[in-house]
C-alpha positions in Angstrom: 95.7 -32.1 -110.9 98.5 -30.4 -112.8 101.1 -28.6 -111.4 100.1 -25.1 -112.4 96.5 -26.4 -110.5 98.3 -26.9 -107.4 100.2 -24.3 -107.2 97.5 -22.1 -108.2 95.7 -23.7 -105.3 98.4 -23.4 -102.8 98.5 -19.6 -103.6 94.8 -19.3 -102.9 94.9 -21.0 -99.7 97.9 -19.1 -98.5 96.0 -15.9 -99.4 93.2 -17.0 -97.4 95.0 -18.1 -94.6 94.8 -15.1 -91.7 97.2 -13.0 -91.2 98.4 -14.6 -87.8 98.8 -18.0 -89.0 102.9 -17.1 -90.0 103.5 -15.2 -86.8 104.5 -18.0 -84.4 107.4 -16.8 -81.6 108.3 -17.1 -78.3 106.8 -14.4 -76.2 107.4 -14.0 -72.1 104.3 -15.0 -70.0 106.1 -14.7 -66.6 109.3 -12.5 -65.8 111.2 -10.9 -62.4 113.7 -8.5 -62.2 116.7 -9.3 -60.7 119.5 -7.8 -58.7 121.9 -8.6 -55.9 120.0 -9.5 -52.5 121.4 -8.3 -49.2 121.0 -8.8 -46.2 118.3 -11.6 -44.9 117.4 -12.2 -48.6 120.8 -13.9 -49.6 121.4 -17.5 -49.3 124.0 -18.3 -46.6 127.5 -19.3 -47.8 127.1 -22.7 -49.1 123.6 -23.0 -49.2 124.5 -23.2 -53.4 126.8 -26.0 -53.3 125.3 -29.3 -55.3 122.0 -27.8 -54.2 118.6 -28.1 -56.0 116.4 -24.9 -56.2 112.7 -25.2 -56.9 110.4 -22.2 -58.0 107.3 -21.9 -58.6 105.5 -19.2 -61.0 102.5 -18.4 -62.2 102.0 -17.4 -66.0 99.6 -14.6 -67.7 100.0 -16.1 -71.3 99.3 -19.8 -72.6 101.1 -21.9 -75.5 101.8 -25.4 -77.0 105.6 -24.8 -76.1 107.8 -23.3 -73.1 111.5 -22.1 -72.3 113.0 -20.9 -69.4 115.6 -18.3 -69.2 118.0 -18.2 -66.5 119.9 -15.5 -65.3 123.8 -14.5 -63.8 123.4 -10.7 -64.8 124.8 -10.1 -61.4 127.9 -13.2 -60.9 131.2 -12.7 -61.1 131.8 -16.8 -62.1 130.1 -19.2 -64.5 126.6 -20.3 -62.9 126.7 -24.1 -63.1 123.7 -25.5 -64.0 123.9 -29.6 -63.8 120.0 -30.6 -64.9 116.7 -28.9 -64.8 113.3 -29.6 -64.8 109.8 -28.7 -65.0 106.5 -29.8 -63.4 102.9 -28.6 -62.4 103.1 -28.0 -58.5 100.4 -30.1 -56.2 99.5 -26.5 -54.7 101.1 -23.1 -54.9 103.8 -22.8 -52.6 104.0 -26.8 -52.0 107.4 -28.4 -52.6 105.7 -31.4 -54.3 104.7 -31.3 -57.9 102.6 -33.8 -60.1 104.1 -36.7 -61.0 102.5 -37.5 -64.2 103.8 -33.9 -65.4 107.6 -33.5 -64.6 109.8 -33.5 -67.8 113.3 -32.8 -67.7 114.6 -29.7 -69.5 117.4 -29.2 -71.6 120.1 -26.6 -72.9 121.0 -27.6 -76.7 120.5 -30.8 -76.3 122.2 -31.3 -73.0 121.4 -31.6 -69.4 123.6 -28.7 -68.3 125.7 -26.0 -69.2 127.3 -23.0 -67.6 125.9 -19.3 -67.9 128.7 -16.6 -68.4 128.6 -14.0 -65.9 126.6 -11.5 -66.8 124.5 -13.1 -68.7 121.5 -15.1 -69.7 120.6 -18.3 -71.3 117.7 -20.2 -72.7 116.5 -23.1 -72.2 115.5 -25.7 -75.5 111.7 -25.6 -76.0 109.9 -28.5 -74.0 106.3 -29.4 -74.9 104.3 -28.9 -72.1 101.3 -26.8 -73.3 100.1 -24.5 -70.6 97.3 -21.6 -70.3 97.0 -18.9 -69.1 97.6 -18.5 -65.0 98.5 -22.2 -65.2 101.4 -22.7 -62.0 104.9 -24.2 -63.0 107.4 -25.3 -60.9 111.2 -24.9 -62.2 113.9 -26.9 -60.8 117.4 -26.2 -61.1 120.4 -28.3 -59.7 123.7 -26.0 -59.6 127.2 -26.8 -59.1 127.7 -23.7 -56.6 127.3 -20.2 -56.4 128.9 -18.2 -58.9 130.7 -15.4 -56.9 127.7 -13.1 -56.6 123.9 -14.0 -56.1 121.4 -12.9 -58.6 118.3 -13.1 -56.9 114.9 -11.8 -57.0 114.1 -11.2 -53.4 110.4 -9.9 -53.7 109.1 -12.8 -54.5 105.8 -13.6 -52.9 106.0 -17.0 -53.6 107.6 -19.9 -51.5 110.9 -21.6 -53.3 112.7 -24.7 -52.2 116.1 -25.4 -51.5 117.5 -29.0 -50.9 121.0 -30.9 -51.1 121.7 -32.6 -54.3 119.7 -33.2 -57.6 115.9 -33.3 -56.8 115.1 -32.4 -60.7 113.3 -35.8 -61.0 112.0 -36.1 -57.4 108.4 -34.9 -57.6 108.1 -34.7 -53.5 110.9 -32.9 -52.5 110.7 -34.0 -49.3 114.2 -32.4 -47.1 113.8 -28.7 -48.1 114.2 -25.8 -46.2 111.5 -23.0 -47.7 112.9 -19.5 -48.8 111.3 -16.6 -49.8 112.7 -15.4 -52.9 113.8 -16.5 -56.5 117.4 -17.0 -57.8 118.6 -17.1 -61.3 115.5 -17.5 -62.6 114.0 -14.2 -65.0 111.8 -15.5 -67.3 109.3 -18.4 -68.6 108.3 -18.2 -72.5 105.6 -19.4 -74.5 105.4 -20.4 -78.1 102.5 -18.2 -79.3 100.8 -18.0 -82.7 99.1 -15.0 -83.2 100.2 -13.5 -80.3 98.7 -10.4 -78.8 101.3 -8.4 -77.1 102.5 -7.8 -73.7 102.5 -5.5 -70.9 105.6 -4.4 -68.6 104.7 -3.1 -65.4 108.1 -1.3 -64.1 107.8 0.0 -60.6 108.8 -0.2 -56.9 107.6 -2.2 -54.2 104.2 -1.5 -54.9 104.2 -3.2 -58.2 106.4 -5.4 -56.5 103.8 -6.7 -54.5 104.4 -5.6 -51.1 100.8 -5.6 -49.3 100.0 -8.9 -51.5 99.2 -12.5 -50.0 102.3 -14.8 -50.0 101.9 -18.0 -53.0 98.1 -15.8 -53.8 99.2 -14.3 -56.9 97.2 -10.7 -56.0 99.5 -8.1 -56.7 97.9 -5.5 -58.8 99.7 -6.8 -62.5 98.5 -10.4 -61.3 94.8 -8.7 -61.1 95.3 -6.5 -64.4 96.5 -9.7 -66.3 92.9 -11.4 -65.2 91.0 -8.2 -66.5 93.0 -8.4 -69.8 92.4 -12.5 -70.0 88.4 -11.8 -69.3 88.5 -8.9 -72.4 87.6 -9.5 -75.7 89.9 -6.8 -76.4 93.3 -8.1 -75.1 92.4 -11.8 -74.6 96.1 -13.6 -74.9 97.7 -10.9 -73.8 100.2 -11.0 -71.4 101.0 -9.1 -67.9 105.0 -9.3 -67.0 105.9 -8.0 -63.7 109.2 -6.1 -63.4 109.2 -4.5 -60.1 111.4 -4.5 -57.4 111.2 -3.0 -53.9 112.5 -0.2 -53.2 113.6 0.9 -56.3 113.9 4.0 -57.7 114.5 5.8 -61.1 117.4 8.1 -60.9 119.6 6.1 -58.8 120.4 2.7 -57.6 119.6 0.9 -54.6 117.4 -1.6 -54.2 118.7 -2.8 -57.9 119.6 -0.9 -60.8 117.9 2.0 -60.8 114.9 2.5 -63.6 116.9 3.9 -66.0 119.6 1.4 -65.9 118.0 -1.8 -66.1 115.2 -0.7 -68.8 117.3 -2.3 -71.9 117.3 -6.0 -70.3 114.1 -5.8 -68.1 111.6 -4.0 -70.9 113.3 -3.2 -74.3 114.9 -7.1 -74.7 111.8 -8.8 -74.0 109.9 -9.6 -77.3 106.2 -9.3 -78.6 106.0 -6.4 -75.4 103.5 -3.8 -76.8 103.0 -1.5 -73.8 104.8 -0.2 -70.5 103.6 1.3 -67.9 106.0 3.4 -65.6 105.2 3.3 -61.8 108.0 4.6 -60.3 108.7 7.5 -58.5 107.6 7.4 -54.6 111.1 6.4 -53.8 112.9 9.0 -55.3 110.9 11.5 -54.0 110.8 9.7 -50.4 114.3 9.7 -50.3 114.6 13.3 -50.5 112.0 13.6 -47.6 114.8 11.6 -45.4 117.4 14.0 -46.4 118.3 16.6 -43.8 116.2 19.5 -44.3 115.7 19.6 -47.7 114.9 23.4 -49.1 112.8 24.2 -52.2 115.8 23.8 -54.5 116.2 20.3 -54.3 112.6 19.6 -54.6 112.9 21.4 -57.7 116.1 19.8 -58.9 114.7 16.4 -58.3 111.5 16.9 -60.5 113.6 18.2 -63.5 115.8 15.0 -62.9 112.8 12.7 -62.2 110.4 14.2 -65.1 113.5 14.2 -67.4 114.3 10.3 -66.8 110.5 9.9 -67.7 110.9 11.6 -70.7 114.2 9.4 -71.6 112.2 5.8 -71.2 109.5 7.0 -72.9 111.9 8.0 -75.8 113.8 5.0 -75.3 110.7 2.5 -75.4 109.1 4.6 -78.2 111.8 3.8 -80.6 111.1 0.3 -79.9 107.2 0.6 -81.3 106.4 0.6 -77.7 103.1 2.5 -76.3 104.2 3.9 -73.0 101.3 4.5 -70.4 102.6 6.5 -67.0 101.2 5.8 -63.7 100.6 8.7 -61.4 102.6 8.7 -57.8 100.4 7.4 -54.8 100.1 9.0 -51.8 102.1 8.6 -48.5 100.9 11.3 -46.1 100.0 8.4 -43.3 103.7 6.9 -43.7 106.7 6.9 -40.8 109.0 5.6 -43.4 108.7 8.6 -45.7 107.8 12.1 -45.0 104.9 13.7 -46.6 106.1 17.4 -45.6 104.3 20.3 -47.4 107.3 20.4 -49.7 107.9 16.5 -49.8 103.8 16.3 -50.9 103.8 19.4 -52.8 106.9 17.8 -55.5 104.7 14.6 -55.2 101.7 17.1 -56.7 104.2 18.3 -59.4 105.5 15.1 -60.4 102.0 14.0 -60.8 100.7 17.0 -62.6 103.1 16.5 -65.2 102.5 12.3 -65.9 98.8 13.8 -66.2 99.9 16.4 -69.1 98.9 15.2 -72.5 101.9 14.2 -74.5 104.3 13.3 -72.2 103.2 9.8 -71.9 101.1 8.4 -74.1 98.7 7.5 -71.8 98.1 8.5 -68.2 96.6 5.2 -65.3 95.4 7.9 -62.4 96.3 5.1 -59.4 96.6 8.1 -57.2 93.1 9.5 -57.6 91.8 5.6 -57.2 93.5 5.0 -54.1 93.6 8.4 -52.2 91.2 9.4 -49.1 88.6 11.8 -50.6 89.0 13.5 -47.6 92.8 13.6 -47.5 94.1 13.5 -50.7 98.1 12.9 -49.3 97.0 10.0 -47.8 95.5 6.5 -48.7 92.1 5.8 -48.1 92.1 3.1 -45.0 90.1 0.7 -47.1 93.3 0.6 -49.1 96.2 1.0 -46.9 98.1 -2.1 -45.5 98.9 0.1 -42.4 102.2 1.4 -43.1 100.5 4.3 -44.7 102.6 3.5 -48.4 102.0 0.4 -49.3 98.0 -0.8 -50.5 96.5 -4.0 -49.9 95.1 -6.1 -52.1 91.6 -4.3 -52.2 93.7 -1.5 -53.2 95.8 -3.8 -55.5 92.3 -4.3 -57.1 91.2 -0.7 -57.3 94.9 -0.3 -59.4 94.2 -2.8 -61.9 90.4 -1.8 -62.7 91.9 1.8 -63.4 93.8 0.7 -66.0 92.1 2.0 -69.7 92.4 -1.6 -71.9 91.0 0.4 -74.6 94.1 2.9 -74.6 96.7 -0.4 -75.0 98.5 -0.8 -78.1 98.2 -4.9 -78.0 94.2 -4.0 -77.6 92.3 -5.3 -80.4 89.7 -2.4 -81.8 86.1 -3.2 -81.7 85.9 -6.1 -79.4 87.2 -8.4 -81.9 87.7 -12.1 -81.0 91.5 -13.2 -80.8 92.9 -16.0 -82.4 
């Protein structure tokens, strides 16, 4: 064949080729937001030194490829990181992982390296090819902790902490169990023809406070299986960014809303939709305020419907589609105070996410999880028992009211994914 031939040829078949076959990237199919733990949720002083961490996640999006990212948003030194590695756990929330599957994992060629404070750092692709909802279990051996603890304390998952370098030891046998991740933010796959992603931020609830410990049932864990079982949004993934007791205006419980959306929705690639779930906290924390008067009910829903209307611009300039999430009720709580004025701002609030154009899309989880008899109030088929916080059959009710039609990364028609 001559050489025009071929080239002619190659042309043709590149023509042909779809339009996904080019757009290979790295995509996140797990995250968690972190922050500085207090209290009962920090390691004790020490507990860092020459000491193996192992973590276990579950992802929401499969690929040929994976990286990690680990995080020091929140040190004030270097985070030593000595070797890492990565396996398929026996069992979630065991300490032993499957032999045949551990592979070491490495940072530009190298075993280790040190992440600044303040920031993040990825990992060099490994080739471990994993689908969606597959378990991973992430081991890192560090040097010591690096003034300040970045931590994600809501984790709902069992981690492992042992003395010395257990990166190649698959049973992990002296460990002491915590509750919580450290350092580690993100796992990415290498997807071709990816489909998008969804950030969930929000509070505990999102969090997955009410959920089953290692059972992977918080409501974004159950959206993320209705997505996998549509044609629509097959491939796409779910990424978790909530954190307990967080709110939007102000910090607390970590950054406030506001001030972590850049790193924990806006930096992430491929992310096609957020949805905002925030809100109870705010407007809870008011209800603990000595004797709060109609003014500052009103002042706080011009500050809280403002902040909406800021991430929404903010993620909208990104190409984002920004879905908001109405307020659940609380009325049954001892935490919070569902007052006529407390629960009349909650009504407000609501009544504007529900107004067309202020989000682009409105998720009703109040109306899904509320007592048709008492509308301030979750229904008791829902409600862990503190009166705030739903249980997984509520967690399920949340993730079925979710519109998949109305997501950007949804594709029209039904058609199959790549």
């Amino acid at each position: 064949m001559r050489r025009t031939e071929w080239a002619i040829t190659g042309l043709a078949l590149l023509s042909a080729a779809p339009a996904w076959a080019s757009s290979c990237g790295w995509q996140p199919a797990w995250v968690s937001a972190q922050m500085v733990p207090g209290g009962d949720n920090r390691l004790v002083s020490g507990a860092m030194t020459d000491a193996s961490l192992r973590q276990t996640v579950r992802v929401s999006a499969g690929g040929p490829r994976i990286r990690i990212r680990i995080s020091n948003a929140f040190g004030t030194k270097p985070l030593i990181v000595r070797s890492a590695s990565i396996a398929r756990p026996v069992r979630p929330g065991a300490a032993a992982v499957q032999t045949a599957s551990l592979v070491p994992i490495r940072f530009g060629g190298r075993a280790g390296m040190a992440v600044p404070p303040g920031s993040d750092w990825l990992s060099d692709p490994v080739e471990m090819p994993v689908a969606a909802f597959d378990d991973l279990s992430v081991t890192l051996h560090v040097a010591g902790e690096p003034g300040e603890q970045t931590s994600h304390p809501g984790s709902r998952a069992t981690s492992w902490l042992a003395k010395g370098d257990a990166t190649r030891d698959p049973a992990m046998a002296v460990a002491a169990p915590t509750e919580h991740w450290f350092n580690l933010s993100g796992v990415e796959v290498e997807a071709c023809g990816r489909t998008g992603a969804v950030v969930v931020l929000g509070d505990s609830i999102t969090d997955g406070r009410g959920s089953t410990t290692n059972g992977n049932d918080r409501w974004p864990d159950l959206l993320a299986r209705r997505l996998a079982a549509d044609r629509r949004t097959r491939g796409m993934a779910v990424l978790n960014q909530g954190i307990g007791g967080n709110r939007v205006l102000a910090d607390g419980l970590g950054p406030s809303a506001l001030a972590r959306l850049d790193r924990d929705v806006l930096a992430l690639a491929g992310v096609t939709d957020l949805i905002v779930f925030e809100g109870v906290n705010d407007i809870g924390t008011l209800s603990r305020t000595e004797r709060p008067i109609q003014a500052d009910a009103d002042a706080l829903f011009d500050a809280l419907t403002g902040a909406y209307a800021q991430i929404a611009a903010r993620a909208r300039a990104r190409g984002l589609r920004v879905h908001g999430a109405t307020i659940t009720p609380f009325g049954a709580s001892d935490y919070y105070h569902a007052t006529p004025l407390i629960e009349g701002l909650r009504t407000r609030v609501n009544a504007w996410i529900r107004t067309p154009g202020h989000f682009d899309g409105v998720i009703d989880l109040d109306r899904v999880v509320a007592d048709p008899a008492r509308l301030d109030r979750l229904a008791a088929a829902f409600d862990t028992g503190d009166g705030l916080h739903p249980n997984p059959a509520g967690f399920a009710r949340m993730a079925a009211a979710v519109p998949i039609g109305s997501l950007k990364g949804a594709v029209a028609g039904g058609a199959a994914r790549p």
